[in-house]
PDB file of N, CA, C and O in Angstrom:
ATOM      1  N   UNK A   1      90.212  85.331  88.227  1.00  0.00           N
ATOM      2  CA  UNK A   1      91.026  86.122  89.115  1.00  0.00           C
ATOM      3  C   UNK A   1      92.028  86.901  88.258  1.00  0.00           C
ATOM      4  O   UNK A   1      92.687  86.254  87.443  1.00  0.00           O
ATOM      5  N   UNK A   2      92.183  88.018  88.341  1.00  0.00           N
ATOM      6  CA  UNK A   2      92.759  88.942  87.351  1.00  0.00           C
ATOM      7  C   UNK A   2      94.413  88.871  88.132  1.00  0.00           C
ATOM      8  O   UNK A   2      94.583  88.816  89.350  1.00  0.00           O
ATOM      9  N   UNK A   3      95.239  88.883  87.353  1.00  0.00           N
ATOM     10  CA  UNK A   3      96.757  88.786  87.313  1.00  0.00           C
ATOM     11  C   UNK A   3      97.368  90.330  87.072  1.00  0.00           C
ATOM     12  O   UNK A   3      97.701  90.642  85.929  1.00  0.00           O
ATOM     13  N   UNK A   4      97.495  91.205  88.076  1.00  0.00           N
ATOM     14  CA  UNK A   4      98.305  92.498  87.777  1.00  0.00           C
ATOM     15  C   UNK A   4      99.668  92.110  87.240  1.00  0.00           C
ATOM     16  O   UNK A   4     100.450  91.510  87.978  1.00  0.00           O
ATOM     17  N   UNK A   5      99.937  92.366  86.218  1.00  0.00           N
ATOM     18  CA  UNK A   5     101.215  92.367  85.655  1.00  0.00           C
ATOM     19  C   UNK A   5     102.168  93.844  85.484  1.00  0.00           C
ATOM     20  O   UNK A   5     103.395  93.893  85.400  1.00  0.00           O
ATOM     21  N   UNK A   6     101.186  95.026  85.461  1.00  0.00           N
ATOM     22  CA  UNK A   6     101.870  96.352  85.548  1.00  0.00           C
ATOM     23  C   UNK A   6     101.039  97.335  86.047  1.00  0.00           C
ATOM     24  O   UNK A   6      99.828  97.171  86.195  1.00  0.00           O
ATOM     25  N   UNK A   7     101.621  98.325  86.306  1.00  0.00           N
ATOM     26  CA  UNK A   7     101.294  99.739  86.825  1.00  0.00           C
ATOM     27  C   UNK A   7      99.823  99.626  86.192  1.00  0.00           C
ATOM     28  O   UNK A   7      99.670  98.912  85.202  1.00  0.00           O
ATOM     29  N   UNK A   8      98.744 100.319  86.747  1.00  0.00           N
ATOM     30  CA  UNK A   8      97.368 100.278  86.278  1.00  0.00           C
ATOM     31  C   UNK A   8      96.439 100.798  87.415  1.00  0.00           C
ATOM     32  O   UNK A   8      96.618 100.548  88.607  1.00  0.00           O
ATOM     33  N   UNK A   9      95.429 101.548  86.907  1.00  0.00           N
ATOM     34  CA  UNK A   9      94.313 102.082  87.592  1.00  0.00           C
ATOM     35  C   UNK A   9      93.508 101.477  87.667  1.00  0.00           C
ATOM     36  O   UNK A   9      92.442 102.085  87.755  1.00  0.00           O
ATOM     37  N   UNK A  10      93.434 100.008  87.684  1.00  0.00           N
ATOM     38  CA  UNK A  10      92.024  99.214  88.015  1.00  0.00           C
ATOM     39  C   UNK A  10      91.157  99.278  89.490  1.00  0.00           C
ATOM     40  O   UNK A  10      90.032  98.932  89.849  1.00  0.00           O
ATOM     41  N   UNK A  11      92.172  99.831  90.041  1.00  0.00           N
ATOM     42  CA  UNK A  11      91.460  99.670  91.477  1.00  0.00           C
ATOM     43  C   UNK A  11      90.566 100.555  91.927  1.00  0.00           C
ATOM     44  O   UNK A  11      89.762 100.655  92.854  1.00  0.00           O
ATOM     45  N   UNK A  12      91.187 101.591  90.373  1.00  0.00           N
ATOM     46  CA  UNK A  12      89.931 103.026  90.439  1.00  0.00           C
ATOM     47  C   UNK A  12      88.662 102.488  90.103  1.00  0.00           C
ATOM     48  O   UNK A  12      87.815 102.841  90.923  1.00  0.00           O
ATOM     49  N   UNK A  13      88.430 102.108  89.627  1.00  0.00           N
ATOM     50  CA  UNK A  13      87.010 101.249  89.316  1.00  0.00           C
ATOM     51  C   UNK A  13      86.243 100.814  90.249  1.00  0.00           C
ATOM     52  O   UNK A  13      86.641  99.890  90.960  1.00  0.00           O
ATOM     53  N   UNK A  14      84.868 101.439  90.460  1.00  0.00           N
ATOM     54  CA  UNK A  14      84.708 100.882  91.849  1.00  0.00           C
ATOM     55  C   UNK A  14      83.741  98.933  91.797  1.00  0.00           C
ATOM     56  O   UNK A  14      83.381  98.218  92.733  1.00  0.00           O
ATOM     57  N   UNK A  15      83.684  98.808  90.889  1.00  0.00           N
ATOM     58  CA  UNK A  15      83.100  97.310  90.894  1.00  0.00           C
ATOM     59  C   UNK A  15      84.269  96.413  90.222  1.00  0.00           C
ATOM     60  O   UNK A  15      84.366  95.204  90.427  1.00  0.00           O
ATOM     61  N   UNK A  16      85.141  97.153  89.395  1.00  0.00           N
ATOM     62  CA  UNK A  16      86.588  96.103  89.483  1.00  0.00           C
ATOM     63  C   UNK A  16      87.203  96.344  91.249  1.00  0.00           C
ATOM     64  O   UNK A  16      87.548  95.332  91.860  1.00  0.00           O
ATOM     65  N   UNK A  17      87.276  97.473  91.821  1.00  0.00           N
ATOM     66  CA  UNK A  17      88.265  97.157  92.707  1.00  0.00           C
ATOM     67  C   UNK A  17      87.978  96.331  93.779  1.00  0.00           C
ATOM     68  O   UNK A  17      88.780  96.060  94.672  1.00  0.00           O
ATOM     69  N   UNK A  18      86.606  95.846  93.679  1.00  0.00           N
ATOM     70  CA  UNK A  18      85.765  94.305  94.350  1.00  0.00           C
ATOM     71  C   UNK A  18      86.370  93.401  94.215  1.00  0.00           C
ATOM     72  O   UNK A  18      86.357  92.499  95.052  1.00  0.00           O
ATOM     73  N   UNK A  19      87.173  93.353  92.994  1.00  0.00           N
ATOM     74  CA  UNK A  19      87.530  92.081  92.903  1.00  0.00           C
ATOM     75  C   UNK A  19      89.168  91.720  93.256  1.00  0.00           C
ATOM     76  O   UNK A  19      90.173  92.412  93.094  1.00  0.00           O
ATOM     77  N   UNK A  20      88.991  90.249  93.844  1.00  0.00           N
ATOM     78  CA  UNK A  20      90.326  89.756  94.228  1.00  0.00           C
ATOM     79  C   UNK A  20      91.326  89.923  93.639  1.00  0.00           C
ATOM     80  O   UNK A  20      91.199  89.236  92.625  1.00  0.00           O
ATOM     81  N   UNK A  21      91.995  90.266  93.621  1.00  0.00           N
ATOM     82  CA  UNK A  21      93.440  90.254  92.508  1.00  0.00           C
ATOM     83  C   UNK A  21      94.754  90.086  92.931  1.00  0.00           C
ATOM     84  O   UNK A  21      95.132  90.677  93.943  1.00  0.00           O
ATOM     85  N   UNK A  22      95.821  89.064  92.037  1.00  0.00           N
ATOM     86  CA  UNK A  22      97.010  89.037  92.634  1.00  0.00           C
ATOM     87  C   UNK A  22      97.977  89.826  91.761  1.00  0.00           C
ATOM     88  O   UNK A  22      97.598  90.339  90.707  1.00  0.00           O
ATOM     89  N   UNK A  23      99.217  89.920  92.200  1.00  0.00           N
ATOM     90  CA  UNK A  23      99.247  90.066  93.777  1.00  0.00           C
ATOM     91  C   UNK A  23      98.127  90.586  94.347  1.00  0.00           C
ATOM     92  O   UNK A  23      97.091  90.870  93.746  1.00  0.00           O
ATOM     93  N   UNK A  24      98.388  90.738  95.782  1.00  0.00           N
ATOM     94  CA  UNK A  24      97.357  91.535  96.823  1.00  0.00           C
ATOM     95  C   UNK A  24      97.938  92.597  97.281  1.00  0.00           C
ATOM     96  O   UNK A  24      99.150  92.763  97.145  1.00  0.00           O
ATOM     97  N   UNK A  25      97.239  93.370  97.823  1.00  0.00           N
ATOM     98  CA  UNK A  25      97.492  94.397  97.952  1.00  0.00           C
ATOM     99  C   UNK A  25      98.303  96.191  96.847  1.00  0.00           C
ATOM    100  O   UNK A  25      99.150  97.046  97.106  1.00  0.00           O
ATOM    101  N   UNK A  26      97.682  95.993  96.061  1.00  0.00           N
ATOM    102  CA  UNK A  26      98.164  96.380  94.801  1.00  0.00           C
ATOM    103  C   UNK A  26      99.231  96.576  94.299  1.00  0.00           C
ATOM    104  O   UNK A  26      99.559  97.609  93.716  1.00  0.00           O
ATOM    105  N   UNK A  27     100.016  95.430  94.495  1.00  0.00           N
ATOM    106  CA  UNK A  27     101.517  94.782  93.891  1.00  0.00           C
ATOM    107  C   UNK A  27     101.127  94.349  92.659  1.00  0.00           C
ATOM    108  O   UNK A  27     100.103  93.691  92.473  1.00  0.00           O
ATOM    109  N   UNK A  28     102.124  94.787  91.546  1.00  0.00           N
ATOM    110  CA  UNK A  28     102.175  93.651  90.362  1.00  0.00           C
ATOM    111  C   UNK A  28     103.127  93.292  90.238  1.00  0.00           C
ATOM    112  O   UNK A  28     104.058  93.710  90.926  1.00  0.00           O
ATOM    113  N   UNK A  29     103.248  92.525  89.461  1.00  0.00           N
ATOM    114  CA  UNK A  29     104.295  91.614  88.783  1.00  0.00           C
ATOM    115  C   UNK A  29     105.951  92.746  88.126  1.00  0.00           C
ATOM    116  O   UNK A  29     107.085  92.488  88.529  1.00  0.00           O
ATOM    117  N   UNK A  30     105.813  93.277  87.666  1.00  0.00           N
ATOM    118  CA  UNK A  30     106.608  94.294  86.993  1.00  0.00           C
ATOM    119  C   UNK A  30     107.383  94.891  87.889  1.00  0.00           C
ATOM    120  O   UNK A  30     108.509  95.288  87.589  1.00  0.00           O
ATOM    121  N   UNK A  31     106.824  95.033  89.197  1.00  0.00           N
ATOM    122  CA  UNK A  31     107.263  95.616  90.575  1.00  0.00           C
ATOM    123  C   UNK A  31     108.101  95.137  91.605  1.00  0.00           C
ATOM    124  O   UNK A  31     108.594  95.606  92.631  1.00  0.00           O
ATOM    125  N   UNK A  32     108.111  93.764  90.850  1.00  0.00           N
ATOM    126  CA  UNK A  32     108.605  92.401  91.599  1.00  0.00           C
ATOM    127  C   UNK A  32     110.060  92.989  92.782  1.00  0.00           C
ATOM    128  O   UNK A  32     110.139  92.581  93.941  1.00  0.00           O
ATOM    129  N   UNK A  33     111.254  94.156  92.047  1.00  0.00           N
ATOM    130  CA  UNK A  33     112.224  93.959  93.104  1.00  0.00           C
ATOM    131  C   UNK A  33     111.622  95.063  94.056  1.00  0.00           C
ATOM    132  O   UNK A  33     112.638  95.639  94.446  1.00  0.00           O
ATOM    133  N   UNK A  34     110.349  95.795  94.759  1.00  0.00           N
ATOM    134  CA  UNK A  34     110.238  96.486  95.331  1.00  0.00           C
ATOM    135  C   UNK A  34     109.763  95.620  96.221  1.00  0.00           C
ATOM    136  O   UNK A  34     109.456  96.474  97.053  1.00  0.00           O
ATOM    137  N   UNK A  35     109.375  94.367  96.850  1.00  0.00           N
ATOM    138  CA  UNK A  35     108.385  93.751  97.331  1.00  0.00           C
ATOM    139  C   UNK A  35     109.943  92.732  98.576  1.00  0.00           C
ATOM    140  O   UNK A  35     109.917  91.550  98.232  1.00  0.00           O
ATOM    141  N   UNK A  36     110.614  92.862  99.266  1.00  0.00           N
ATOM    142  CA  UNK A  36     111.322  92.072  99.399  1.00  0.00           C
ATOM    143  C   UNK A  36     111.311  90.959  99.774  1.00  0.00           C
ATOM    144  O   UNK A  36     112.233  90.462 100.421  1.00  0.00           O
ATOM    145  N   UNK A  37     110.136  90.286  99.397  1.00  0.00           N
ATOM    146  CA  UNK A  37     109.702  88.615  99.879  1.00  0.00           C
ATOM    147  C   UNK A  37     110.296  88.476  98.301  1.00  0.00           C
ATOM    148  O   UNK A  37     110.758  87.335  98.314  1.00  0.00           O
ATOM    149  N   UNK A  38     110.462  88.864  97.346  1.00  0.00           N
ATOM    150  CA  UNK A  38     110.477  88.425  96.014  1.00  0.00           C
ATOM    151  C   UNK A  38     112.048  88.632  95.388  1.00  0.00           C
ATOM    152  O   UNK A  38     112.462  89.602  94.754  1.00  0.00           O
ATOM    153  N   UNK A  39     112.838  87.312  95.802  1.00  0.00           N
ATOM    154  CA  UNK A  39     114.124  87.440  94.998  1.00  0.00           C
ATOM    155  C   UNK A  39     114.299  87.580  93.665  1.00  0.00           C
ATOM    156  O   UNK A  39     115.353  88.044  93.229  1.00  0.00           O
ATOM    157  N   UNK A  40     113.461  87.261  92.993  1.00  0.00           N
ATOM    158  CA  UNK A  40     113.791  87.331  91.199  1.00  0.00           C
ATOM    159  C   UNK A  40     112.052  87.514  90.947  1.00  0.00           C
ATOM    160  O   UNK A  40     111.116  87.435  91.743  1.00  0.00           O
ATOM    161  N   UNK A  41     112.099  87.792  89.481  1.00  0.00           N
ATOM    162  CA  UNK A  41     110.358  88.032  89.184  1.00  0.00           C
ATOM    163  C   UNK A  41     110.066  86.476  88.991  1.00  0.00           C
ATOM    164  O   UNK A  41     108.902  86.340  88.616  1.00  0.00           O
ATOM    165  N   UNK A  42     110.765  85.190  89.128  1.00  0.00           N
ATOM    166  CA  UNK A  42     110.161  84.121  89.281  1.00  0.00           C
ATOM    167  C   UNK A  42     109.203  83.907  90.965  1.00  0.00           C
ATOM    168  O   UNK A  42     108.206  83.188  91.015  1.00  0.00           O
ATOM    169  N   UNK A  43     109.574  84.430  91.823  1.00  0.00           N
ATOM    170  CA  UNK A  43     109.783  84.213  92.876  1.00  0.00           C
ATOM    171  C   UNK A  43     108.344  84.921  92.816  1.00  0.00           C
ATOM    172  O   UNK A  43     107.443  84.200  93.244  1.00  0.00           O
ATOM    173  N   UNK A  44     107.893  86.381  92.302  1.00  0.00           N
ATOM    174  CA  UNK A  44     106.619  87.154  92.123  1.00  0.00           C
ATOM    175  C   UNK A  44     105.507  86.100  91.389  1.00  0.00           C
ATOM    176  O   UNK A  44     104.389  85.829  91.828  1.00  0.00           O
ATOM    177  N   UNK A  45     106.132  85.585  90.148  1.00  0.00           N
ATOM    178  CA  UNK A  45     105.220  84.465  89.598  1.00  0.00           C
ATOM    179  C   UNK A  45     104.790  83.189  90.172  1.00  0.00           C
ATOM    180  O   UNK A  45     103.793  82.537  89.862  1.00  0.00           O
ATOM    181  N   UNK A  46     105.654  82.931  91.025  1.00  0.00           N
ATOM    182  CA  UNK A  46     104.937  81.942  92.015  1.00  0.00           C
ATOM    183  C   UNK A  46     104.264  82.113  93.303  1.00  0.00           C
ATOM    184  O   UNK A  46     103.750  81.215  93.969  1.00  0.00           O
ATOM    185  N   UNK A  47     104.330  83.569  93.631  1.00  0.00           N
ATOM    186  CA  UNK A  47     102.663  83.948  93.924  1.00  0.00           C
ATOM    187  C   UNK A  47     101.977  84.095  93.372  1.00  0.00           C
ATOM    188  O   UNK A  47     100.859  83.848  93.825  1.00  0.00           O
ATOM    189  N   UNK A  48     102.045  84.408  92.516  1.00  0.00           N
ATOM    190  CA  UNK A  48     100.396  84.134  91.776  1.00  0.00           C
ATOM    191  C   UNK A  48      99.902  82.685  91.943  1.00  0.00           C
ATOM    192  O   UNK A  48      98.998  82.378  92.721  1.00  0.00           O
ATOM    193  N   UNK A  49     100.612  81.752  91.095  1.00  0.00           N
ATOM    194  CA  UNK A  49     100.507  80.546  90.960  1.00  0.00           C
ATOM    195  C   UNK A  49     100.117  79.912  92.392  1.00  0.00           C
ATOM    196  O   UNK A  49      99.397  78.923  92.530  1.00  0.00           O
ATOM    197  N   UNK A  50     100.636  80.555  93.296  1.00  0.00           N
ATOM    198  CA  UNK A  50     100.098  79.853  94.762  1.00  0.00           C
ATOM    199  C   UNK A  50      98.598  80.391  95.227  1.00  0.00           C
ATOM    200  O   UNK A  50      97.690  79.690  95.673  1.00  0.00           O
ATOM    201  N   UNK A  51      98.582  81.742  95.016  1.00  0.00           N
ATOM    202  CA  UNK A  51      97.373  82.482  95.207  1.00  0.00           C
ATOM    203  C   UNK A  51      96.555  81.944  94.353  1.00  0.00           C
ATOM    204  O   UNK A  51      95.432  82.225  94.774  1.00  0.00           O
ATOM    205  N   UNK A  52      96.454  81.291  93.330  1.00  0.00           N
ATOM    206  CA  UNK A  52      95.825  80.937  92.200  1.00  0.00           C
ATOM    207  C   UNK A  52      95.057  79.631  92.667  1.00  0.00           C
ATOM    208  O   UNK A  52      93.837  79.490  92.744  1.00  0.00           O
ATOM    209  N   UNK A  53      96.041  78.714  92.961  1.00  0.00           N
ATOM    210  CA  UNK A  53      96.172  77.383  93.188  1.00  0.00           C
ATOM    211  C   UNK A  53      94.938  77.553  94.655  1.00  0.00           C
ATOM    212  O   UNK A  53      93.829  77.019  94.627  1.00  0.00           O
ATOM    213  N   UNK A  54      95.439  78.373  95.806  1.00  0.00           N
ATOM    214  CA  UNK A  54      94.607  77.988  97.220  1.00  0.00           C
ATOM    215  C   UNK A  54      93.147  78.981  97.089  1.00  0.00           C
ATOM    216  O   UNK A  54      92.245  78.827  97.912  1.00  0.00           O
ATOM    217  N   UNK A  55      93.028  80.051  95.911  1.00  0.00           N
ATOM    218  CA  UNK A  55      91.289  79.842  95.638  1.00  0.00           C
ATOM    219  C   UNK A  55      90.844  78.912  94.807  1.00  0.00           C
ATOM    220  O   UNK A  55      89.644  78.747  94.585  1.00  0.00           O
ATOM    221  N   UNK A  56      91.836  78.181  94.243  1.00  0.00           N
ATOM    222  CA  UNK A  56      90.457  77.212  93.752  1.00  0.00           C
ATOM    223  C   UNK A  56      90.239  75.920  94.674  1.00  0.00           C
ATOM    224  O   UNK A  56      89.129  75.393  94.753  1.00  0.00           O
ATOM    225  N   UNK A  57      91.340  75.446  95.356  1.00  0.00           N
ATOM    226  CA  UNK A  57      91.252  74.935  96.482  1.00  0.00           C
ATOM    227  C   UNK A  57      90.247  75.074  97.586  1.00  0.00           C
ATOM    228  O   UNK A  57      89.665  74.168  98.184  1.00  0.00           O
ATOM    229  N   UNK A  58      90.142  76.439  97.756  1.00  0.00           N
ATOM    230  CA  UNK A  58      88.937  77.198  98.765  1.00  0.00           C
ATOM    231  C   UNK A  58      87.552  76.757  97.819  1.00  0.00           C
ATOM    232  O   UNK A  58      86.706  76.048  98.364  1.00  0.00           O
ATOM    233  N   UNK A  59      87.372  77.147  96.550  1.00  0.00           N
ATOM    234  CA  UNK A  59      86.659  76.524  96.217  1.00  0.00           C
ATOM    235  C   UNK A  59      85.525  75.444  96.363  1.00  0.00           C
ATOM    236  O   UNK A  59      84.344  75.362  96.699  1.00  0.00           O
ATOM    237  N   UNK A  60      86.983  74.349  95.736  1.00  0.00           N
ATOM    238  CA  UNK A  60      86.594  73.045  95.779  1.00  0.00           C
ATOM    239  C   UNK A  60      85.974  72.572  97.188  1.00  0.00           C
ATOM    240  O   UNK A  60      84.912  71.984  97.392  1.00  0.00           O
ATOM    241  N   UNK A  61      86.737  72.907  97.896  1.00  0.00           N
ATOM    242  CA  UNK A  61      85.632  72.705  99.378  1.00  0.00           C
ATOM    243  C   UNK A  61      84.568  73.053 100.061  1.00  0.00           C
ATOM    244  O   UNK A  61      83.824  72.320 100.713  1.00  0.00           O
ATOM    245  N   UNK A  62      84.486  74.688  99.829  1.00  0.00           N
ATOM    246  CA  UNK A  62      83.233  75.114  99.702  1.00  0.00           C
ATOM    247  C   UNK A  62      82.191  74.401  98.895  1.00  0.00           C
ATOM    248  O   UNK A  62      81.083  74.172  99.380  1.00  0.00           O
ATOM    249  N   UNK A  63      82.495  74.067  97.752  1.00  0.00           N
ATOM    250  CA  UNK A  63      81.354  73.399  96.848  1.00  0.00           C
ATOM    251  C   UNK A  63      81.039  72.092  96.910  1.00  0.00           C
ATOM    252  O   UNK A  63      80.059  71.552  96.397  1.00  0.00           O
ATOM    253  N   UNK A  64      81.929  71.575  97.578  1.00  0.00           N
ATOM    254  CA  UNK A  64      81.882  70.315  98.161  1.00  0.00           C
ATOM    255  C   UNK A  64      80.794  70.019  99.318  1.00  0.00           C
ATOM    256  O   UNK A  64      80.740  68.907  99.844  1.00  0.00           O
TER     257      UNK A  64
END
């Protein structure tokens, strides 16, 4: 799962922009005080880490 950390044209890509990426919705990390769910860029990094955490979760159950 690819981690946007800055400004970037990946989404121009049309078989990268298939893919899931956090943030969602083409937020990154760098962007963190434009987003106002996100008090500090810790607050941005632990979405990821949550988004991270509940696909592999989704995962594990699926494959289960």
């Amino acid at each position: 799962m690819p981690v946007v950390i800055g400004a970037c044209g990946w989404q121009d890509i049309k078989w990268l922009g298939k893919i899931a990426a956090v943030p969602r919705k083409g937020a990154n990390i760098a962007s963190w005080e434009a987003n106002p769910a996100w008090k500090t860029i810790d607050d941005a990094w632990m979405h990821v880490y949550n988004e991270v955490k509940e696909m592999i979760v989704s995962y594990q159950k699926n494959k289960a």
